[in-house]
N, C-alpha and C positions, 0 to 999 in steps of 0.2 A: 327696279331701283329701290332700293331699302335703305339707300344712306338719305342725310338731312334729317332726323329724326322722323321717319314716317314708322310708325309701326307694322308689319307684315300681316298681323292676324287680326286688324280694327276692322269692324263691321263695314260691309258695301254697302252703300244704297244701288239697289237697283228697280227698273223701270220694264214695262215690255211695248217691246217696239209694234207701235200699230200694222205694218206694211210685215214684220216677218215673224210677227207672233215671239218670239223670241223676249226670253225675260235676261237683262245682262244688266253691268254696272251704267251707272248714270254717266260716266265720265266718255263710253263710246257712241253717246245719244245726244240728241237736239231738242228739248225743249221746245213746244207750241204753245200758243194761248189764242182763244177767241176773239180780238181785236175791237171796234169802234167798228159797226157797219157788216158784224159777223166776217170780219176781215181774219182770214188765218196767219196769224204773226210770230214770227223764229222769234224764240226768247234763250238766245247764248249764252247772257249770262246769269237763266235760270232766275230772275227778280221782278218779273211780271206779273202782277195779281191774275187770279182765277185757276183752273183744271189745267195742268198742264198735260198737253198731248204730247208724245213721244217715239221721235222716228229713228233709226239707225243713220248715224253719221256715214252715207253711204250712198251712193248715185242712184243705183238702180232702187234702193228701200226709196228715196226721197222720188222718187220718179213714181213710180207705185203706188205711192199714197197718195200723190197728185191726181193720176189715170184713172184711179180705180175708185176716188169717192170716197178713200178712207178718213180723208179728216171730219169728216160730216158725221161718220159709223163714233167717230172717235169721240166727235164733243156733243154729238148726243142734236143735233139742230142741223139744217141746213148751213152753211157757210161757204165764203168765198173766198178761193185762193189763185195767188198770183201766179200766170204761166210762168213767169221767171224764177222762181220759189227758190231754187237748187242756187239759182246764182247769187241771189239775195242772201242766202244760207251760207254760202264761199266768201262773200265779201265780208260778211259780219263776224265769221271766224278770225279769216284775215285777218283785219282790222283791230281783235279783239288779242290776236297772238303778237303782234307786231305794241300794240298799248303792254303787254304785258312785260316783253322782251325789253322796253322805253321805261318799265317803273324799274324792273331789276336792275337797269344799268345806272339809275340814277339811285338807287338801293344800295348801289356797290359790289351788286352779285353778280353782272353780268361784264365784260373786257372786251375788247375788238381790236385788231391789228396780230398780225402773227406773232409778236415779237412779244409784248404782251398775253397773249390766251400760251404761246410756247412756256413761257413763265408758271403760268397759272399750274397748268399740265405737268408742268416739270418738278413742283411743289407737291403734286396730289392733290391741288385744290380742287381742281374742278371735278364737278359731277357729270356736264353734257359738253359737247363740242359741236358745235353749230358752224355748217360751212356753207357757201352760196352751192348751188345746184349746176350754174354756171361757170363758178371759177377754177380758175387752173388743176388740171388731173394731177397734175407734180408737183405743182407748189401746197395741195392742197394732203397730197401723201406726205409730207415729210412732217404732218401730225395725226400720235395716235390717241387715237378714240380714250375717254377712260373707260375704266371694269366695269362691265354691269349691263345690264338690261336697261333701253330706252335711254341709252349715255350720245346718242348722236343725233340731229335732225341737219338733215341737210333738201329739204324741199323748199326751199324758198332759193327764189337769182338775187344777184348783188343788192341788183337797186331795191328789192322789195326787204331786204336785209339793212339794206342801207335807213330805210324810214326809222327806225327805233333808235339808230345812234344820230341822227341828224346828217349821216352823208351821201354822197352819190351812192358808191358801192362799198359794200362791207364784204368783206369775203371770208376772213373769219371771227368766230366768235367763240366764247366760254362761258358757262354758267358755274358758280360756286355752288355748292350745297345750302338747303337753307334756301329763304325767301320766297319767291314766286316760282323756283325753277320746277317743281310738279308743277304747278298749275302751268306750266310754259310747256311742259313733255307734255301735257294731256289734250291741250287746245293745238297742238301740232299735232298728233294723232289723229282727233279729229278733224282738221283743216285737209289731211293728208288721205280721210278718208273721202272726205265732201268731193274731193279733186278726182278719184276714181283711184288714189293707188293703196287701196287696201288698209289704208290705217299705216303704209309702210314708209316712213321720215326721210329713207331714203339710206343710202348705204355710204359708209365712209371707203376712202382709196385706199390701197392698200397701203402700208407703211413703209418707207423706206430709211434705213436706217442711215444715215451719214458724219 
């Protein structure tokens, strides 16, 4: 995704992940920090004082580094970590993708309802197309994706789509360019990895024209 003003060739930060040795950008990693009581604690949005430890957004890396003792190797001390770690991990994404999704709409960058995000789409305005995981395969093809890389996430069901606009179920949605909507594509990446599917947001239906 290169529209919204990102630049293509600005420097990465990148981190290497303890659990697969691998050095990548910061944006498909989790952040750790050594806690109150040598407690090992997900720090998501990267603002935790102290050594950040760093694992691949990713089940089996976060599984592995629980198993095998690596956050210990990692922060240099013994420390304790929670058997639930990977789901405490999922929720804080969650939580943290759905607050994001909740400031763009009230930003003005983010539209829900078909008839509305059809508009958007039909302008060229939007950059992503966000649809429930859940809803309708045909009501859900007779919108296409826009151009580009990382322009869809469709892993989240109505009702967890629903949280950011305040309703039961949301079924679809759009992002303008601009605002939070990277930081919306990247914490669904990761969310999508934490979940076990690859980093992958999930596939739009196919289009049908009418």
């Amino acid at each position: 995704m290169a529209r919204g003003g990102r630049t293509k060739d600005r420097e990465v930060s990148e981190r290497k992940c303890i659990a697969t040795g691998e050095v990548q950008p910061k944006a498909g990693l989790i952040r750790f920090v050594v806690g109150p009581g040598a407690q090992i604690v997900p720090d998501v949005l990267e603002k935790l004082p102290g050594r950040g430890i760093w694992v691949s957004a990713d089940p089996a890396a976060l599984d592995k580094a629980v198993q095998k003792g690596l956050f210990s190797r990692g922060a240099k001390q013994k420390v304790q970590v929670s058997d639930d770690l990977r789901d405490e991990v999922e929720t804080l994404l969650f939580r943290n993708l759905i607050n994001l999704l909740s400031l763009a709409r009230k930003g003005g960058y983010a539209v829900q309802g078909y008839e509305k995000v059809k508009g958007l789409l039909a302008m060229d305005a939007a950059e992503v197309l966000v649809q429930a995981s859940d809803g309708s395969e045909r009501g859900k093809s007779k919108l296409r994706r826009p151009d580009g890389d990382d322009s869809f996430i469709g892993l989240l069901t109505a009702s967890e789509l629903g949280l950011a606009f305040g309703r039961e179920n949301v079924i679809h949605c759009a992002l303008a360019s601009g605002g939070l909507t990277i930081r919306v594509v990247q914490e669904a990446r990761r969310l999508a990895g934490v979940r076990g599917n690859g980093g992958d947001m999930g596939s739009p239906e196919r289009f049908e024209s009418t």
